[in-house]
C-alpha positions in Angstrom: 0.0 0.0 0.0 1.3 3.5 -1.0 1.8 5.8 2.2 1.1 9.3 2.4 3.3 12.2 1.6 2.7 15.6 2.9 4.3 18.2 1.8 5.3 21.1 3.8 4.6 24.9 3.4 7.5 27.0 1.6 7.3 28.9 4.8 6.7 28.7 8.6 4.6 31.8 10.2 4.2 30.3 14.0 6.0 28.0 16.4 5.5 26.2 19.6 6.7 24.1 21.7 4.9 20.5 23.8 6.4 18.2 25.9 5.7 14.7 25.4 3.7 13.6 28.8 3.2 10.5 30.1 0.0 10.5 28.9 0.6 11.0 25.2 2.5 7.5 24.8 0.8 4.0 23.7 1.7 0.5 25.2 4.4 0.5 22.7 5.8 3.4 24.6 6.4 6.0 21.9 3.6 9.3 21.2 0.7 8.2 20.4 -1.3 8.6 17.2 -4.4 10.3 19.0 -2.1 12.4 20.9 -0.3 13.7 18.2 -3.3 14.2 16.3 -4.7 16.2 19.5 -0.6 18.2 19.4 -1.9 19.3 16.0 -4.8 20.7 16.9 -3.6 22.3 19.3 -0.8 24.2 17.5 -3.8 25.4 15.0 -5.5 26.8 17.4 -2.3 28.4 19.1 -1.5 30.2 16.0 -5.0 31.7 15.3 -4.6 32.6 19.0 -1.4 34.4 18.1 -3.2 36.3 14.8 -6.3 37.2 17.4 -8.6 35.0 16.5 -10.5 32.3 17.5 -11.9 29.1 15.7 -15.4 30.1 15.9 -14.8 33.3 15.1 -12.7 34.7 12.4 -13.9 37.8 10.8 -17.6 36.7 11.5 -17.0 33.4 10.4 -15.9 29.8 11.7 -13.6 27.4 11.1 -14.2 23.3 10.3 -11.2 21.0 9.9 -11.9 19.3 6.1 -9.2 16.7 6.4 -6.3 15.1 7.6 -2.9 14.0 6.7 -0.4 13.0 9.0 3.1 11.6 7.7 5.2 10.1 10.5 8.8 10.1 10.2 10.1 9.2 13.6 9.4 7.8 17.1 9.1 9.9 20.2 8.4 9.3 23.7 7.6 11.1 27.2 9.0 14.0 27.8 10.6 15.2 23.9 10.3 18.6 23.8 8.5 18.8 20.6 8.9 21.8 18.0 5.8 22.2 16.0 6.4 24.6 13.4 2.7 25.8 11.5 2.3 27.7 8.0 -0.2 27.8 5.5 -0.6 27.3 1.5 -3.4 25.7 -0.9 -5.3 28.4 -0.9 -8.9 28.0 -2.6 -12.3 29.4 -2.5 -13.7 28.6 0.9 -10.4 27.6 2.6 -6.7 26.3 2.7 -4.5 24.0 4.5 -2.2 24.0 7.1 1.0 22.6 7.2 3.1 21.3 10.0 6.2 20.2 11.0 6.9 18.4 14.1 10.8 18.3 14.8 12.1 16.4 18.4 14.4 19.5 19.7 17.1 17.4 21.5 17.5 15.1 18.8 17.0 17.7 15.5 14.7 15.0 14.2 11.3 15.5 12.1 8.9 13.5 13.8 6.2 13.9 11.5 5.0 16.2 8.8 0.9 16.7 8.9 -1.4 18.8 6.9 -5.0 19.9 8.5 -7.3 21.5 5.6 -10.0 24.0 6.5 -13.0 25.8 5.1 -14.8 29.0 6.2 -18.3 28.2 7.6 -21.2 30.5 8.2 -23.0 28.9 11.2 -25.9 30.8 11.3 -26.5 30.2 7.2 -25.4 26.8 7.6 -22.8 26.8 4.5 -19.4 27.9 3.7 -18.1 30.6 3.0 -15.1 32.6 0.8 -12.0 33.1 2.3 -12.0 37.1 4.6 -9.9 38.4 2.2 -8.1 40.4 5.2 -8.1 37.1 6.7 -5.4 36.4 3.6 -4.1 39.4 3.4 -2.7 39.3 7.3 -1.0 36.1 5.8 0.4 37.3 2.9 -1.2 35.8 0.5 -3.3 38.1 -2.5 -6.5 37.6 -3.5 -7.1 34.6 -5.9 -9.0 35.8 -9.0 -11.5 32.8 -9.2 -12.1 31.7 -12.7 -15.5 30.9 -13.7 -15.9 27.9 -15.9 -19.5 27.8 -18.1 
């Protein structure tokens, strides 16, 4: 079977660092799946934090994860100091992804390379939205001009 390959932004805009807990490791006694799918999260949130936002509220409108990808290079295990490094690209009408990059600090290892995509939702209209084009803008990124096909 073919495994995933994510591919990483050109760029890194935010940075944070977890320590692996006791809690985060498997039987197997390396991080867990789950737990670094929670890590992930939790750096995507951190970084909307740092642009002053919130999930459920950016310019108006919300924020629902799309998909998934998570590419695991390495092992880690309780207490890593883990450096997870978030930027964006793939912009598109209604959203974009996030890329990641989760590097062990003592050992200079990439642990695993994950990308979480997004789409703007209107929860009161029940339907997505466009991308806040100041939303894109704060990121760097110009306005798409979106080509319609007949």
């Amino acid at each position: 079977m073919p495994r995933i390959k994510v591919a990483i932004p050109d760029q890194f805009l935010f940075s944070m660092e977890r320590v692996v807990g006791f809690s985060d490791v498997n039987y197997a006694k390396h991080l867990d799946s789950v737990s670094m799918v929670s890590i992930l999260h939790e750096a995507r949130l951190q970084f909307l934090a740092s642009l002053g936002f919130a999930e459920s509220n950016i310019f108006g409108l919300g924020m629902v994860v799309t998909d998934l990808a998570v590419d695991y290079r390495s092992e880690s295990f309780a207490n890593d100091c883990l450096i997870i490094d978030v930027g964006v690209s793939k912009f598109n009408r209604y959203g974009f992804d996030f890329g990641m990059q989760v590097t062990n600090r003592a050992f200079e290892s990439v642990v695993c390379n994950a990308k979480i995509g997004v789409v703007f939702f209107d929860f009161d209209q029940h339907e997505m939205s466009k991308v806040p084009i100041a939303f894109k803008s704060m990121l760097g990124h110009p306005q798409i001009h979106e080509v319609q096909v007949a």
